[in-house]
N, C-alpha and C positions, 0 to 999 in steps of 0.2 A: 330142618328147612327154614323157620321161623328163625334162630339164629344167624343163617347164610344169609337172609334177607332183611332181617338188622344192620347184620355188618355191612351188604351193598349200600342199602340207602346211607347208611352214615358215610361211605366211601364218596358215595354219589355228594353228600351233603359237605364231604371235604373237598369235593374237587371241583363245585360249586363257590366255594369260597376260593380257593384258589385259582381260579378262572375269572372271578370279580377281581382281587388283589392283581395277577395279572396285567386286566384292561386300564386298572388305577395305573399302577406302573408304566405302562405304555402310552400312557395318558402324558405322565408326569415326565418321561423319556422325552415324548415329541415337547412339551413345554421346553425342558431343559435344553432339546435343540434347536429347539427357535429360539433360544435367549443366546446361545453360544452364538447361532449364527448370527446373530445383529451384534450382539459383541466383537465377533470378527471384523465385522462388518465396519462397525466405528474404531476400533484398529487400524484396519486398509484404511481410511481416512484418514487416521492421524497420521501414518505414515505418510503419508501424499503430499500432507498437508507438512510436513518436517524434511522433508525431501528440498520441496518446492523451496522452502526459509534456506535451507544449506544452501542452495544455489543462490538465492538471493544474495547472500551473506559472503558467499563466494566471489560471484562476482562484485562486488565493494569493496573485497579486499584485494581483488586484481587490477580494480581500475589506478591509476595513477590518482594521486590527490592534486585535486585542480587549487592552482596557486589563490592565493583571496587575491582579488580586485582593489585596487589601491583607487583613491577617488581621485580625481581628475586634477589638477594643484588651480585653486581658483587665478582668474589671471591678472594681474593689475594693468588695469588701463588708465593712459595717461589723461590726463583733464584736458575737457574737450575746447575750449579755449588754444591751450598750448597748442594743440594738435590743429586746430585751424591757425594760426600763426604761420607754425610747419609747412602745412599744408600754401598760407600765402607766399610761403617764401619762395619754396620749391617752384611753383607755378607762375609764380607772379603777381603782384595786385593786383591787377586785372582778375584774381581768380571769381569765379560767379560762387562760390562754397560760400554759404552762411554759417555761422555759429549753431543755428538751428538745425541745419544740415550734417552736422559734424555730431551732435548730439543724438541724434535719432540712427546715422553710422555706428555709434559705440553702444548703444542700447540693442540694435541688432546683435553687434559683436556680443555683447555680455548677455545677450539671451539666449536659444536654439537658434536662431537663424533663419526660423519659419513665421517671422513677422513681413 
């Protein structure tokens, strides 16, 4: 009887230990699937995030290429003298147009226009 009751407890004392080893493992399980899942997790993100760039990249390559803008060709204006002359002749002497009048005309012209 002292024999049967050796061997239990030693039984009992093995399957104590592997009942501790066990909850270690089950421990180490749920760790190992919380790390999976948030690895998945930043996966599904990259993905989203590479998706989103294709389309990007997608559409740039369907848009037409918009021609470049050529600059305006600057204008040359005639000297503002000449141009009241022009201006007296057309009209008349009598014209009321100053020199000064003709210059502050061509300074509008060669500006915006918002003077």
């Amino acid at each position: 009887m002292k024999a049967d009751r050796d061997k239990l407890q030693l039984q009992l004392a093995e399957l104590a230990t592997v009942r501790a080893d066990n909850e270690r493992l089950n421990r180490e399980l749920g760790e190992v699937r919380s790390q999976l899942t948030a690895a998945n997790q930043k996966i599904s993100e990259r993905d989203s995030e590479i998706k989103q760039l294709e389309s990007k990249i997608q559409n740039l390559e369907s848009k037409p290429a918009e021609p470049e803008q050529q600059p305006t060709p600057a204008i040359k204006l005639p000297d503002a003298a000449d141009t009241l002359k022009k201006i007296r002749k057309a009209l008349g002497k009598k014209s009321t147009a100053s020199l000064a009048d003709v210059e502050k005309i061509l300074e509008i012209i060669e500006g915006d226009g918002n003077e």
